[in-house]
C-alpha positions in Angstrom: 57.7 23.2 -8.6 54.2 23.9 -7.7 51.3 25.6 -9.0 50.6 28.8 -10.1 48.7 30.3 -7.5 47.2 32.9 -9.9 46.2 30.3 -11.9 42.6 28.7 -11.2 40.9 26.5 -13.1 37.4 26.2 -14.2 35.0 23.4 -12.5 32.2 23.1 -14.7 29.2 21.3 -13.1 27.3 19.9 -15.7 23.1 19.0 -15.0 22.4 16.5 -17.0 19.0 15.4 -17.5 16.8 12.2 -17.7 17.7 10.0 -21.1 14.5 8.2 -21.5 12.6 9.9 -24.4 11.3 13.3 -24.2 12.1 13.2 -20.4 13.2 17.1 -18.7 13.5 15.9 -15.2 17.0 15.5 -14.1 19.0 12.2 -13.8 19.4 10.5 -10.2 20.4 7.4 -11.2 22.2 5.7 -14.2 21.0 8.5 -16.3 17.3 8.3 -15.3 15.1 10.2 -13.7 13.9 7.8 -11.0 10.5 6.9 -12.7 12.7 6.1 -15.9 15.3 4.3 -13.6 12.6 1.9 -12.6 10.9 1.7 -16.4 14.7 0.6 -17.1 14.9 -2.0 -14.1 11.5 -4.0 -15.7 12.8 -3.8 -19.4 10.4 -0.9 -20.5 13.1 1.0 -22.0 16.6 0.5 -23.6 20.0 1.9 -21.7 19.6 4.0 -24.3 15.8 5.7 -23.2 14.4 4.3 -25.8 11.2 2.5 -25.3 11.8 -1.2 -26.3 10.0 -3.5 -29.0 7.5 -4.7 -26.7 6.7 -1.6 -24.5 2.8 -2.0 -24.6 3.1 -5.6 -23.2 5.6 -5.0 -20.7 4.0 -1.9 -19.5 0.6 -3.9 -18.9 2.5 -6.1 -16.6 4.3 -3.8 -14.9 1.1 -2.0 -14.2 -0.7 -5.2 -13.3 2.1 -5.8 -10.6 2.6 -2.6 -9.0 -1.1 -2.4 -8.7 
């Protein structure tokens, strides 16, 4: 039968933001802001955004490379 052309429905776009702690930026890729996205990529954070047990460490070497 159809639809009801009187009838329209509601497309919400929802902006999501960044899930890395205390991040506002919005999400670009898997949830992550890019910066985040990479932190995620070297194991600085959890899928979660949560920093992971040895952050510190990690983020030394990550520095150390990209440097």
């Amino acid at each position: 039968m159809g639809k009801n052309p009187k009838k329209e429905e509601n497309n919400v776009v929802a902006i999501t933001r960044c899930c890395a702690d205390g991040c506002t930026k919005r999400d670009t890729r898997a949830n992550f802001c890019n910066e985040h996205f990479t932190w995620y990529k070297e194991g600085l954070i959890t899928g979660e955004g949560h920093k992971a047990k040895d952050f510190d460490k990690k983020l030394q070497q990550y520095k150390a490379r990209v440097a």
